[in-house]
N, C-alpha and C positions, 0 to 999 in steps of 0.2 A: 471285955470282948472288943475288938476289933472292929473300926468302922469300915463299911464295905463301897461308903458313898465315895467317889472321885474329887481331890482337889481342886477348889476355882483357879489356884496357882498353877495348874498345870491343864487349863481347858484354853482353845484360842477364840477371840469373840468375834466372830463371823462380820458383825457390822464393822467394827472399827478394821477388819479386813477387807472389808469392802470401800470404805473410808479411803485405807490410803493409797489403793490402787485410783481412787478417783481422784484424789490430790495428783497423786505423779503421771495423771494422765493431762487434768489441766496445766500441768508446768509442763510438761511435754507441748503441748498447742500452745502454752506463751513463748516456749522460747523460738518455735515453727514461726509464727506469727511475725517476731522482732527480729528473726532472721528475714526471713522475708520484705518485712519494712526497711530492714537496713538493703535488701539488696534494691527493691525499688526506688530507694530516695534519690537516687543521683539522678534517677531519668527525669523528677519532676522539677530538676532545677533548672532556673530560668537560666536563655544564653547567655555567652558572655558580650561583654561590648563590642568584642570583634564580630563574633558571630553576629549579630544583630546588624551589622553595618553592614557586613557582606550579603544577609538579607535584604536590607533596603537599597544596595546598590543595584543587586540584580534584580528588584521590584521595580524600580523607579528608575527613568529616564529623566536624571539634574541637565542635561543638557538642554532637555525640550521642557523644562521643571516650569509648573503653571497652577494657577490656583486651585483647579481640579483635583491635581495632585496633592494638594497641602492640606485638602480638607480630608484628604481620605489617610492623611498620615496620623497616628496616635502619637502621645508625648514622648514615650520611649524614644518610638524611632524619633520622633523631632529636637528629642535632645541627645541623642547616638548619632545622629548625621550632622548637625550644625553647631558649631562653639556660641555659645551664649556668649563670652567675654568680646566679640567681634561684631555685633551688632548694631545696628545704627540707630540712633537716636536723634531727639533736637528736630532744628527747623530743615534738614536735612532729610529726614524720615517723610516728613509733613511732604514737599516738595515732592520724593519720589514714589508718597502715595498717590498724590493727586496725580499725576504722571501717569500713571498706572489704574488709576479708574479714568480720568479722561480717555485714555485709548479702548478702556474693558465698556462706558458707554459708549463712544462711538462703534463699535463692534452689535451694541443692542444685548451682549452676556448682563450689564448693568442695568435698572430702570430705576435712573435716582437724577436729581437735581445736585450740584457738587460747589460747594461754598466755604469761602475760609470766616473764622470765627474769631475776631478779640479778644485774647483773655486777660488783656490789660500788660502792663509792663516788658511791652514788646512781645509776648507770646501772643500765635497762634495754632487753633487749634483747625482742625478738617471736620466739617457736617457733610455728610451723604443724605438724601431723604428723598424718600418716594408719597405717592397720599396715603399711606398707611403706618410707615416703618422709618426709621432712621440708625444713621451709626454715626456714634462722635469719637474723631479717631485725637488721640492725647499724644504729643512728642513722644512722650517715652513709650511706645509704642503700645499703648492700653487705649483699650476701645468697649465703649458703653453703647446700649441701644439695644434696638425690639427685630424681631420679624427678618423679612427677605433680605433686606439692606444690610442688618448686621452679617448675615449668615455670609452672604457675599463680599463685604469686605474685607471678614475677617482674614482671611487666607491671605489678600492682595497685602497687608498691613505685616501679615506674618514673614512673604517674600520680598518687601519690599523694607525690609530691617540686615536680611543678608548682603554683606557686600560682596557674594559672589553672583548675586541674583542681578540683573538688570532690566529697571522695568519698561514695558512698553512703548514704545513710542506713535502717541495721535498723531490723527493723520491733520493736514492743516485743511483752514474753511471751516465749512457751517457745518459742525458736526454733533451738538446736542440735541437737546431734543427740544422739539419743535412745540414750535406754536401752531394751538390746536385746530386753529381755521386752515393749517398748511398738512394736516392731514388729508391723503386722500379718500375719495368715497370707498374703490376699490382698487383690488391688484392690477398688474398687468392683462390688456383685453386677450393678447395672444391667445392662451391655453381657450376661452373662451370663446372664442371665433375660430377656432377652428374647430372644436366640438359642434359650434351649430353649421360647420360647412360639412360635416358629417352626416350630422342628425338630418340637415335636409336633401344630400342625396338619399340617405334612406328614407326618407318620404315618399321621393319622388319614384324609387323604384318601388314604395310600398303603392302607389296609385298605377303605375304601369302596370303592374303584376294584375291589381285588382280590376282594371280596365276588361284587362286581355283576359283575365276569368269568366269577366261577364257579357265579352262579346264570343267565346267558345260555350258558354251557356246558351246563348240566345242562338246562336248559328247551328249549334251542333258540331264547329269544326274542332278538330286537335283528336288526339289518339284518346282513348277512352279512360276518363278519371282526370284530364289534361286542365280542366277547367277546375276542380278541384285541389290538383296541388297549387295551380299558380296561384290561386285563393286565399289559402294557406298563407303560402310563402309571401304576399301582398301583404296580409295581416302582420306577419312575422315581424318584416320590415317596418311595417308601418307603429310596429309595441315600440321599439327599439328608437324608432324616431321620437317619440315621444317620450322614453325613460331618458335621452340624451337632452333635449330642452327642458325638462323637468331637472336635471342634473346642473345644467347652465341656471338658470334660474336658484336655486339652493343655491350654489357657490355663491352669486351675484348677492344674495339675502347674505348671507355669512358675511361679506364681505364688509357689507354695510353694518350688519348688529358690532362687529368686533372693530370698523373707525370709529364707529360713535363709542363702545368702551374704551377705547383707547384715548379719544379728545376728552373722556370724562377724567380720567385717571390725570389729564396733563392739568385741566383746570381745579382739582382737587386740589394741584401740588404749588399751583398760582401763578401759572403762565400765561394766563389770559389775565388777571384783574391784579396781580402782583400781590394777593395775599396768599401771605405762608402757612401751612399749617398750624393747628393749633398745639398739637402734642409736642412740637421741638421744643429741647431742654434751653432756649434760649430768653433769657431776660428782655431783653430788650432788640430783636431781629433787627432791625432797623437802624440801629448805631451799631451794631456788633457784626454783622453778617456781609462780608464783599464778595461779591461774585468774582467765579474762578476764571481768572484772563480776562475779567473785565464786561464776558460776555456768559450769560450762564440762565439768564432767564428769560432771555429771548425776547428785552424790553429795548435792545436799541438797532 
């Protein structure tokens, strides 16, 4: 007799049909996907070296080109804009750094003491130092050191290795920084006399005012409430003179708390007793270290 059941040869298995539509659905979304990759990849590449120069030309004004500038440039640009094979070195570099902080202190952008250093066999090296920080600047234009000083010289040490850079020019005279009894107490009196030439006419019309309220009180004369503004406006005056001598007064304090931080900072750095810091990377300070022009610590 005859079997009536259905062949498994001739049934179709629903999962493995479902199977491989999901197969050819994920190689559908990978090759979506690496299409896609390949069309975005060009945009994520870096410029080229033209491009990048043509950037930084129209960022930056080389004309007026100053340390400001050189600290806010990245290596890219630093090495797209300027040929490393042209740079200056030796005692050369040395000279047109100091050059270049001498005139960046006298300006007061610097707050450092500026010294050449022995390093034996005819080299010298450049020490920058303030009472916290220093920078030791190396012929070959490598520079070691902590804090404000480093951060400040580095840029000056950077432009001052271009030889299309030329740096600074100090101005002549006494132009380091002082010896700390030769600071003043305060600024200029100006701005402050003539505040209190203000503040006391409004005084004086705050007493007038308050006069003439209290002899229209007492009298009864003026038009009605007459005695009351002038009252007013006497006190007004007379707030106003007071918030302006309270104003003079603060500045005049200010001026004082921030000479005497400032004489502390110069005797830290040993302008007063001729002792140097402790933290300079120097052996021996005292055979090793000659002030810069001969004049540098404000000892002759």
């Amino acid at each position: 007799m005859a079997d009536s059941s259905t062949s498994p040869d001739t049934e179709e298995d629903p999962d493995r049909s479902d199977t491989g539509e999901s197969a050819d659905a994920e190689e559908t979304d990978t090759d979506s996907d690496a299409e896609t990759t390949s069309n975005a990849a060009p945009e994520g590449d870096d410029p080229t070296e033209e491009e990048l120069l043509a950037e930084i030309e129209a960022q930056y004004d080389f004309e007026n080109f100053g340390p400001s500038d050189m600290a806010e440039m990245s290596v890219d640009e630093w090495e797209a804009a300027f040929d490393p094979d042209s740079w200056i070195t030796g005692a050369e570099l040395i000279d047109r750094v100091e050059q270049e902080l001498l005139a960046r202190i006298a300006q007061r952008e610097v707050f450092a003491v500026l010294e050449r250093v022995d390093a034996g066999e005819g080299d010298e090296l450049l020490l920058a130092y303030s009472d916290q920080d220093y920078a030791l600047i190396y012929p070959d234009g490598g520079v070691e050191g902590t804090g404000t000083v480093l951060r400040d010289v580095k840029p000056s040490v950077a432009l001052c290795s271009m030889e299309e850079y030329d740096p600074q020019v100090p101005p002549e005279g006494d132009f380091l920084l002082p010896h700390p009894d030769e600071v003043p107490e305060q600024s200029s009196e100006i701005g402050n006399l003539m505040i209190q030439l203000i503040a006391g006419a409004q005084l004086l019309a705050a007493v007038g005012l308050i006069g003439v309220s209290l002899y229209f009180g007492v009298t009864g004369g003026g038009g009605q409430g007459t005695a009351l503004i002038t009252g007013v406006a006497g006190f007004a005056f007379g707030v106003i003179a007071v918030f302006l001598f309270i104003t003079v007064a603060n500045a005049r304090l200010s001026d004082r708390f921030r000479s005497e931080e400032y004489r502390g900072r110069l005797r830290s750095i040993g302008l007063e007793d001729g002792e140097r810091p402790d933290f300079l990377p120097i052996e021996d300070p005292e055979a090793q270290l000659r002030p810069v022009r001969g004049r540098n610590r404000n000892e002759d």
